[in-house]
N, C-alpha and C positions, 0 to 999 in steps of 0.2 A: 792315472787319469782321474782329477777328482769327480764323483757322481753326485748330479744334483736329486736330489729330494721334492718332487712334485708332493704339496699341500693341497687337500681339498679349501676349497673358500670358503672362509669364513660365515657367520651367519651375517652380519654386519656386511661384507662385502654384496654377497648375495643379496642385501635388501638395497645399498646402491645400484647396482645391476639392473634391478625390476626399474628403482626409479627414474634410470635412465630409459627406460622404455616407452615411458608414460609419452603419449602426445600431446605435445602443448596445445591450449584451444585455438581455434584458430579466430584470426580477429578479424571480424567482420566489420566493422564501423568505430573510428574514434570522433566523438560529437564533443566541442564545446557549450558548458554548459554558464559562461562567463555572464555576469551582468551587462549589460548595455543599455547606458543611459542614453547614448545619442540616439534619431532614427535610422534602421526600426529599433526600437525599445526591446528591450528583454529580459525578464526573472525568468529564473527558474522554477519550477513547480515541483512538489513530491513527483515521484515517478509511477503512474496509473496508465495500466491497457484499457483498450475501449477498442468496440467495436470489434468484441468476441476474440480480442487477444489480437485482431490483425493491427491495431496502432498502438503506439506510444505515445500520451500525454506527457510533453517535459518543460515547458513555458509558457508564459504569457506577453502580452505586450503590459506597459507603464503605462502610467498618468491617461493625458489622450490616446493611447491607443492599447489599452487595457480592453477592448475588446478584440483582441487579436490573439489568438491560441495557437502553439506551435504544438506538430503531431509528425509522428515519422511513421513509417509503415514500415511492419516487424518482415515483410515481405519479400523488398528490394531495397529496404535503407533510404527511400528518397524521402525526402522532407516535404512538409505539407504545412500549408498558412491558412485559417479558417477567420474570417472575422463576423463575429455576433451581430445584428441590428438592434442592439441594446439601446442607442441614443434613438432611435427609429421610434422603438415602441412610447419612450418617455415624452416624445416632441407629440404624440398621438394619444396620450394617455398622462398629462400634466396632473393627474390626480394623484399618482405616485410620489408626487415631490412635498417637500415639506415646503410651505408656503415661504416662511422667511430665508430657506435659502436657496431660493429659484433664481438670482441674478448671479450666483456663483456658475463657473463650469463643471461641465456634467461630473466630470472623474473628483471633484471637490463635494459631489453631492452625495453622489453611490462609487462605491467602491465594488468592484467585478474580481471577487476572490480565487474563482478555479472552475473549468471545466469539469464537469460532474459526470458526463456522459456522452458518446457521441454515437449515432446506431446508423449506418448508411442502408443495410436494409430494410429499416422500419422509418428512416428518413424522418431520424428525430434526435434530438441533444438536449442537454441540460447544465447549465453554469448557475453559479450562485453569486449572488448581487447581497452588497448589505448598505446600510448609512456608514459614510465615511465621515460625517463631520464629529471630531473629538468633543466629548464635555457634555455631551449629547445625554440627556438622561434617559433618555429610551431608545433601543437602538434596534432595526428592524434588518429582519435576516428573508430574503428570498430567495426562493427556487424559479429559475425564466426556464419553462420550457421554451425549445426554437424548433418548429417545422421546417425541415433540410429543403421538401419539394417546395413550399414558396418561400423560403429565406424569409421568415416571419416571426415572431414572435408569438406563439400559439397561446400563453397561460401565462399568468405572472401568482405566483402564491407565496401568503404571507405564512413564512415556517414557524417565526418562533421574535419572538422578543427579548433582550435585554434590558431591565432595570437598573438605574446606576443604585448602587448602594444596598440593593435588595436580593437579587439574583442575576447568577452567569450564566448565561447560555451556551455550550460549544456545541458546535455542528459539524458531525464527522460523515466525509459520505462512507458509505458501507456499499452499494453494488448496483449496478443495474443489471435485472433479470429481464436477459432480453425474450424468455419465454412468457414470460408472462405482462412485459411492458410495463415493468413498473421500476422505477428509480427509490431504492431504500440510503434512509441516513438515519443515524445516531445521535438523537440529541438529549446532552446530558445539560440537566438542572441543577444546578451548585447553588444550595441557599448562604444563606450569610454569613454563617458562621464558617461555613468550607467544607463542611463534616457533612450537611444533608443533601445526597447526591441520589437524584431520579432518573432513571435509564430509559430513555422512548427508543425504541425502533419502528420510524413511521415508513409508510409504500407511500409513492407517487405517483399517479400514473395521470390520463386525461378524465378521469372518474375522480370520486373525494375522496380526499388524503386518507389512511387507515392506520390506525395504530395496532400495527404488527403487535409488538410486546411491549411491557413494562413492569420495570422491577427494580429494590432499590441498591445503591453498591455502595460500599464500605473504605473506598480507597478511590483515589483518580482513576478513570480509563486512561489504559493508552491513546497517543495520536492515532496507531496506525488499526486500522479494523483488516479484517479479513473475511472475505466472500467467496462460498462455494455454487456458483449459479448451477451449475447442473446438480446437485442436490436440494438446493433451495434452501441453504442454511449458512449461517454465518458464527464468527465466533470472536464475542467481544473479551478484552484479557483487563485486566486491572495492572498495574504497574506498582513495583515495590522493592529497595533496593535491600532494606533490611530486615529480617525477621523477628528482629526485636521490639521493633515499631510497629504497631497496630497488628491485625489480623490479618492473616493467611493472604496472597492472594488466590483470585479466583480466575475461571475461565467463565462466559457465557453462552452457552452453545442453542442458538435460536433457530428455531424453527421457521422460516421466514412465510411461510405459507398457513402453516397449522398457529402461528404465534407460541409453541411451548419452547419452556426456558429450560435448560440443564444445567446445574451450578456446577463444579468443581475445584477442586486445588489443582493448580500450574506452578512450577517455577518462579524463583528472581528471577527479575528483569528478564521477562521473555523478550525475545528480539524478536522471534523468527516461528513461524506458525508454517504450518503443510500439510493438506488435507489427503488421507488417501484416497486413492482411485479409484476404488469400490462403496468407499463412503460409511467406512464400519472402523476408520481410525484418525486420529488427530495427533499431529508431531510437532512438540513445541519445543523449545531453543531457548535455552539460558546462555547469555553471555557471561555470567557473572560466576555461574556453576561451573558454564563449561558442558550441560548434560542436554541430552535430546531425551524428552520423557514420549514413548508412544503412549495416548491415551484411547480407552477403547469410545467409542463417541456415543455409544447406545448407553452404559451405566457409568461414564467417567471417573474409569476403577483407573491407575497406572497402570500399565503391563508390564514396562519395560524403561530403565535408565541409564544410556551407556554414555561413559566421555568421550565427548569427540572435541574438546580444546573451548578454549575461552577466546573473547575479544575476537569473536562471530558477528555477523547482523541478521542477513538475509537468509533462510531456507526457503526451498520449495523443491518441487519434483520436475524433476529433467527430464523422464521417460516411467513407464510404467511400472519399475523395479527397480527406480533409484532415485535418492534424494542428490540435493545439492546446498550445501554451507557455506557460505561464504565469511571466510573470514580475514584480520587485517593481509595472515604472512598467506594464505594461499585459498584452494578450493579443496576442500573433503566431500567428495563421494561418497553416501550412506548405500549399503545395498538394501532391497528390501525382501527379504526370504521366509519360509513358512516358520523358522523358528525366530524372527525376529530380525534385527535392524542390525547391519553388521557393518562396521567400517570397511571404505573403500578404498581407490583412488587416490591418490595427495600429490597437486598439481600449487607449485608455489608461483606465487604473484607475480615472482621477477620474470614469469614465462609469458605475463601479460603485459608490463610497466615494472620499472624499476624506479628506487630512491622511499619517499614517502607514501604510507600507504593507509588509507582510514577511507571500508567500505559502506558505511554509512549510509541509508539511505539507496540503495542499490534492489537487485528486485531479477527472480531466479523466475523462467518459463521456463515451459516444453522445451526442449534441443537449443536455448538462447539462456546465455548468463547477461546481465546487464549489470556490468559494475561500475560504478559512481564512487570516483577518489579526488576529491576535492571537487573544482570547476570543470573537471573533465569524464566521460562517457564511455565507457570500452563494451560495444555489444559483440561479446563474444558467441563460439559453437565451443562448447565445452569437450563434446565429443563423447557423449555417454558411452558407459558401454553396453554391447547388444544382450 
């Protein structure tokens, strides 16, 4: 009788094993994010929380009805339509308008670029308005505050100027600190040549404007900023895909209260920024490296740089001892433990959508992954571990 020969499993086998075990997240909402020209109208928007994380900013309305904002509540998934009194204030405030072209429609005159802010308990919000007509040699950037309890139009202020031919203005929002009620943005000064770039980070609130910080950077900022409201600090990153081209990039680590600036060296092409928990570290994400550098946030020394894979977007923190990656083929799991940042987790994509996959633009909370693969939304529960 012949005897068979029991093998212990492989290591190889044994690492399929685990990763059959893993739970897939479970999906909570799939949202179309498709344009829509016809009524109602619909862009898409970058993807911003408001209202202390309980909502989702992810559209706008077009043309005439560009004062219409779509928001969904991280809550229950139900979907939610807010519309501005932005023509309200103009039809009562004709001083806003540039005289020659007043017999144009409104959405020809001002252009209504993004909800900034939206606070239900302090029953206030903030969108930004700019001139829409092209050719325009001067071109004028607003912040509309709206009071929620009378559906009003509380403050109109003038942020910032464009010159044709002389200087660019970009306007990035950066945070609303609802402790302290004030609405912070980033505006960068690009002089003529391209190369002389001025860094404001102004507060907004019902009081006059303040110029948080100012300092000068050597390289484009990134589009995307990042806000710590419960520390009160933020961290602007510079964008750079070569090392061979100009100087270092930097991180800006602001003190949104105090105004102090901490410089540092970051990563290519950081994607993905995540603040720790305790507020004594910074996790930035190179797509390009493939590395998560922990940085310490008080002396902006590196501590630590592990690969955890390339053709990444999004990091942030899922729970209090773990990050989240998001990258094109799946989700990686960082742990976060007293000797450092340890890989986790590896939950692949086809466990949320299959075929084509480019996370782009997508955006990791508390116990909620929010992945954005083309026109479409998957708000998943990742299902951290405890």
């Amino acid at each position: 009788m012949a005897t068979t020969l029991l093998q212990a499993p492989t290591a190889a086998a044994r690492r399929r094993k685990k990763r059959q075990r893993v739970t897939a997240p479970k999906l909570l909402k799939k949202l179309s994010l498709d344009q829509r020209t016809n009524a109602p109208t619909f862009a898409p928007a970058p993807l911003r929380t408001m209202n202390r994380g309980e909502l989702l900013y992810y559209g706008k309305g077009l043309w005439a009805e560009q004062q219409t904002f779509y928001l969904l509540s991280l809550h229950d998934n139900k979907m939610l339509k807010v519309t501005a009194p932005f023509n309200a204030y103009v039809r009562k405030n004709p001083g806003m308008k540039v005289q020659r072209w007043d017999r144009r429609p409104m959405h020809e005159q001002f252009h209504i670029t993004k909800l900034l802010y939206y606070d239900r308990r302090h029953q206030e919000a903030g969108f930004e308005v700019e001139d829409a007509i092209g050719g325009a040699k001067v071109r004028r950037h607003f912040l509309m505050q709206w009071d929620l309890k009378t559906n009003a139009i509380s403050q109109a202020t003038l942020v910032a100027r464009s010159r044709s031919g002389q200087t660019y203005t970009h306007m990035l929002p950066l945070g609303y600190d609802s402790q302290r009620r004030e609405f912070l943005y980033v505006r960068q000064v690009i002089g003529k040549d391209a190369s002389d770039r001025t860094i404001f980070v102004i507060g907004f609130s019902s009081r006059k404007p303040r110029v948080v910080a100012q300092f000068e950077g050597k390289r484009s900022m990134s589009s995307k900023t990042y806000f710590d409201d419960v520390h009160h600090r933020a961290l602007l990153v510079e964008y750079a895909e070569l090392a061979s081209k100009g100087p270092a990039p930097k991180g800006h680590l602001v003190d949104t209260v105090s105004g102090k600036v901490r410089h540092f060296p970051i990563p290519l092409t950081t994607y993905g920024v995540a603040f720790g928990a305790a507020g004594k570290r910074l996790y930035t994400y190179s797509a390009q490296l493939g590395q998560l550098w922990t940085i310490d946030a008080v002396s902006g020394a590196k501590l630590q740089s592990l690969k955890v894979g390339k053709l990444g977007h999004e990091i942030g923190r899922v729970s209090k001892r773990e990050l989240l990656l998001l990258r094109n083929s799946g989700l990686r799991f960082l742990s976060l433990t007293r000797k450092g940042v340890r890989p986790g987790r590896w939950v692949p994509i086809k466990q949320i959508y299959t075929g084509f996959s480019h996370v782009g633009g997508s955006l990791v909370l508390p116990r909620r992954a929010l992945v954005k693969n083309g026109d479409l939304l998957y708000i998943v529960e990742p299902r951290p571990a405890r």
